[in-house]
C-alpha positions in Angstrom: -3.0 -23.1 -6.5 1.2 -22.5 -7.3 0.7 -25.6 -9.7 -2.1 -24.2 -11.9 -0.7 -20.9 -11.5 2.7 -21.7 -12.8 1.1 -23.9 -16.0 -1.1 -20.5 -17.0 1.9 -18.7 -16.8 4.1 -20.9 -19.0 0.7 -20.7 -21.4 0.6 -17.1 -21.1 4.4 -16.4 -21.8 4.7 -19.3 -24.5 1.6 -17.9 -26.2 3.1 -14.9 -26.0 6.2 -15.9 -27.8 4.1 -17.1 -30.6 2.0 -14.5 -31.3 4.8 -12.0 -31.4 5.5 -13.5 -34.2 2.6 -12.8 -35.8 1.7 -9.1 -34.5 1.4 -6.7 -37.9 1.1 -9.9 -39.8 -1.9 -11.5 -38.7 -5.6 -10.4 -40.2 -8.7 -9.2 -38.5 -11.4 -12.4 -38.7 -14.8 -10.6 -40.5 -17.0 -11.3 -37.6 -19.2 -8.2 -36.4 -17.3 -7.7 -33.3 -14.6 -5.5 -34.9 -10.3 -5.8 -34.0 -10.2 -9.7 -32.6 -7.7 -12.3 -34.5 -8.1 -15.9 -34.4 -5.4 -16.1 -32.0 -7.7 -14.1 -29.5 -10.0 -17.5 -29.8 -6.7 -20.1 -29.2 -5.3 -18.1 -25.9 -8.9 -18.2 -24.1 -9.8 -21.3 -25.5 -6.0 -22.5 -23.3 -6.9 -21.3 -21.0 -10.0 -22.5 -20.5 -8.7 -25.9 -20.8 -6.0 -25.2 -18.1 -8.3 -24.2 -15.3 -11.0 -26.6 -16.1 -8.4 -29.5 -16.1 -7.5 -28.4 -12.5 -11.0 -27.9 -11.2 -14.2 -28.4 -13.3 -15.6 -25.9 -10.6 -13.8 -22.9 -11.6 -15.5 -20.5 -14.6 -13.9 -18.6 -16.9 -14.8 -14.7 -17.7 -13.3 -14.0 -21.1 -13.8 -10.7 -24.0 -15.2 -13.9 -26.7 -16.4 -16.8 -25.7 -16.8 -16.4 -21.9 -17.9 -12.7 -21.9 -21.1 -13.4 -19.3 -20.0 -13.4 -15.6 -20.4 -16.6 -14.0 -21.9 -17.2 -11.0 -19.0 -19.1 -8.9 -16.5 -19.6 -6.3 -13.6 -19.4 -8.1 -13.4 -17.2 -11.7 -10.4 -16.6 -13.9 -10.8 -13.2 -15.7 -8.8 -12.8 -18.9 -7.9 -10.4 -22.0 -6.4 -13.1 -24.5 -4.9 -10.2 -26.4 -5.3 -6.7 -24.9 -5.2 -4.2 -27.3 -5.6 -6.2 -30.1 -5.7 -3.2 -32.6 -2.5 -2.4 -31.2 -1.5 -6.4 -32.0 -3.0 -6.5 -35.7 -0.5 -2.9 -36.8 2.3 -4.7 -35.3 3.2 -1.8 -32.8 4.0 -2.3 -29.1 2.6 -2.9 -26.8 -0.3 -5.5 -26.4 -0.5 -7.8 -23.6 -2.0 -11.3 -22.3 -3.5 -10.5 -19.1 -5.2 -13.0 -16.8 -6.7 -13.4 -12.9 -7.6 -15.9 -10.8 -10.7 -14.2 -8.5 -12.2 -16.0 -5.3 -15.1 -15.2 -3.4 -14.6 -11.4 -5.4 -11.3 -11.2 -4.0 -8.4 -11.1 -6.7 -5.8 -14.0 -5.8 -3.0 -13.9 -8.6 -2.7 -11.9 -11.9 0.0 -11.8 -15.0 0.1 -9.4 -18.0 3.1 -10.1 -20.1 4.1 -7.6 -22.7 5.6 -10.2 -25.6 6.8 -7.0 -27.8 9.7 -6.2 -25.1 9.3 -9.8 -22.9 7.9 -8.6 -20.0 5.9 -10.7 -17.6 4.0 -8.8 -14.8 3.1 -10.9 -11.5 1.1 -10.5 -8.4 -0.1 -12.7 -5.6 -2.4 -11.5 -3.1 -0.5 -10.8 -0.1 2.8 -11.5 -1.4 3.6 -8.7 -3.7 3.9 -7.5 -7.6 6.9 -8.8 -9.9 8.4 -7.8 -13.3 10.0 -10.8 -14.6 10.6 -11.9 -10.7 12.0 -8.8 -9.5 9.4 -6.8 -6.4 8.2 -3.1 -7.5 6.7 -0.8 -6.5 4.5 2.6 -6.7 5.9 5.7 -6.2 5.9 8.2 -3.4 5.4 11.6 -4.7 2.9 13.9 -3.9 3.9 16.7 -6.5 4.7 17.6 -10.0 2.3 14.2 -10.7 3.2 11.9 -13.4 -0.3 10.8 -14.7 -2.0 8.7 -17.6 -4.7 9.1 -19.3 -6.4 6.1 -21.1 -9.8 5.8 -23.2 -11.1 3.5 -25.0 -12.3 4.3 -28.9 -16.0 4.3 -27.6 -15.2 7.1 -25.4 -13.0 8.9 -27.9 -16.0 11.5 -28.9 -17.5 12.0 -25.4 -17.9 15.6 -24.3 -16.7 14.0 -20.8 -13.4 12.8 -22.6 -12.7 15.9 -23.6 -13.3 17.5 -20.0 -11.0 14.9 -18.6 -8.4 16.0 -20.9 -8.7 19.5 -19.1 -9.4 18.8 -16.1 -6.0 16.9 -16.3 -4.0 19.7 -18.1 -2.5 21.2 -14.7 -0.7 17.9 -14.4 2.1 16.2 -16.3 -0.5 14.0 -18.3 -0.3 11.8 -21.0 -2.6 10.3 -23.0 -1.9 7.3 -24.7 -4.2 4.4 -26.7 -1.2 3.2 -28.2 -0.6 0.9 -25.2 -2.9 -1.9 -23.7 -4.9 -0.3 -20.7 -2.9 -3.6 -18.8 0.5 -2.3 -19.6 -0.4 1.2 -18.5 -1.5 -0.2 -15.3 1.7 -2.4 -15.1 3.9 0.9 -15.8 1.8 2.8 -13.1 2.9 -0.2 -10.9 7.0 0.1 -11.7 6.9 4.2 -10.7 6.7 5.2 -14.7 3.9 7.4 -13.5 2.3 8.3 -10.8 -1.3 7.9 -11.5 -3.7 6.8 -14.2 -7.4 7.7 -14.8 -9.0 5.0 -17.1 -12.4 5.7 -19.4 -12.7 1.8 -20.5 -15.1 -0.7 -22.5 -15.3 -3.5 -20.3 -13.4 -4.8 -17.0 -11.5 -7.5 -18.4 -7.8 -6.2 -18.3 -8.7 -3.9 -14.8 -9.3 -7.1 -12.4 -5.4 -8.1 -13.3 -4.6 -4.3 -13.0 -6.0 -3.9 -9.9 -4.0 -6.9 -8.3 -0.9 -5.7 -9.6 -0.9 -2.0 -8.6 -2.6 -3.1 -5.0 0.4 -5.2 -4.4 2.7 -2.6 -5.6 1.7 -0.5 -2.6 -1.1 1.5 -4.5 -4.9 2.1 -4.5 -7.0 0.9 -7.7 -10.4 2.5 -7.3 -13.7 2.8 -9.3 -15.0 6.0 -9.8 -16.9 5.8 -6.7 -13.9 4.8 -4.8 -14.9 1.4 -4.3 -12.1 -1.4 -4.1 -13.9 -4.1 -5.9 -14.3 -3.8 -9.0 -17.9 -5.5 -10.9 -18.3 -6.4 -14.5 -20.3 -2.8 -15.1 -17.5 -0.5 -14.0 -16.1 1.6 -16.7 -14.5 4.4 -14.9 -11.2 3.6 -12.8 -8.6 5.7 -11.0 -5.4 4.8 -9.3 -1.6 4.9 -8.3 -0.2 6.0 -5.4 -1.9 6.5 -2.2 -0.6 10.1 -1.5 -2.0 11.1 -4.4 -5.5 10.0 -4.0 -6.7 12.6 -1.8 -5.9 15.2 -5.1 -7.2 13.5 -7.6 -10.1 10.7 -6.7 -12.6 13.7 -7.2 -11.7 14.0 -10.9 -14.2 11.4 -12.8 -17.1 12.1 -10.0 -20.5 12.3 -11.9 -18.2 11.0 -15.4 -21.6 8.7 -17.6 -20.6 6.1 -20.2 
């Protein structure tokens, strides 16, 4: 697997370099699914080729084309362009995430951050990377360090709003002006503590949840389940000590 793991990296990081090119530039395609760019298409369409040159067995789970979850042995979960509204204003920070799951157990995952060139790694097992250097969660038990992310479709729920308070005794931020993957990634390095996610889909979460596992921390669904299936919505996670203080927070939360 290091072979076809290093070519979707080089994809992922040259694509990357490309599109950064293009962020604030490019236009929104008039299709009815709103905020996707035509380079949305080209990165999942690469890497679709990739993994089906390696093995015509493996099935790709994708936010366009692929968006049904296959039934197989080996699936590849990706975000061509996380945050893609983020992407289309030309602000920081989008990302190109992607995972390699087998038998529902996450193997490898990447999100790389092309606005400041940063290229997050984990291998089940073997630990979580930022542009090859190990990191890790934090440690703290007080004075929390969380984040708050939602997506737009939660933005006027009456249980958005109680998160909000519910999280006001902590040092909280919330933030949609970063890619749910880079949030996770930042969880990962120590920039905070925790996160609690309100989300859309699962796409950029199966990557997350590698990388902050591997990083020493716990990446739950809301009913503190480790796997995570294509329905979940509702994720917490960070660093173990703080579960215990915090993993009650989105209990009975409805999309």
């Amino acid at each position: 697997m290091e072979e076809v793991y290093k070519e979707v990296l080089d994809f992922v990081v040259s694509s990357g370099k490309r599109i950064k090119k293009k962020a604030g530039k490019i236009k929104e395609l008039d299709l009815a699914k709103k905020e996707v760019t035509e380079e949305d298409f080209i990165i999942e369409r690469g890497i679709k080729k990739i993994i089906k040159r390696f093995n015509p067995k493996h099935e790709l789970f994708a936010e366009e084309e692929n968006n049904k979850f296959p039934n197989a042995q080996d699936i590849w979960i990706a975000d061509p362009i996380s945050g893609t509204k983020i992407f289309i204003e030309g602000k920081p920070h989008y990302a190109i995430v992607v995972a390699h799951m087998r038998n529902k157990e996450v193997q490898f995952a990447a999100v790389y951050d092309p606005s400041v060139d940063e290229l997050y790694t984990a291998f089940l097992g073997k630990g979580a990377f930022l542009n090859g250097c190990k990191i890790n969660v934090t440690k703290n038990e007080k004075d929390l360090k969380i984040i708050f992310n939602r997506s737009h479709v939660w933005k006027e729920r009456i249980e958005s709003e109680e998160m909000v308070k519910k999280l006001s005794k902590f040092d909280t931020q919330v933030n949609e002006e970063r890619s749910f993957a880079v949030n996770y990634c930042y969880v990962a390095l120590g920039k905070y503590d925790w996160f609690v996610a309100f989300t859309k889909d699962v796409f950029p979460e199966i990557a997350g949840s590698l990388i902050i596992k591997e990083a020493g921390g716990v990446f739950k669904t809301q009913s503190g389940e480790n796997q995570l299936n294509p329905k979940e919505c509702v994720f917490v996670g960070g660093n173990k000590f703080a579960y215990n203080q915090l993993k009650d927070l989105v209990k009975g939360v409805k999309r």
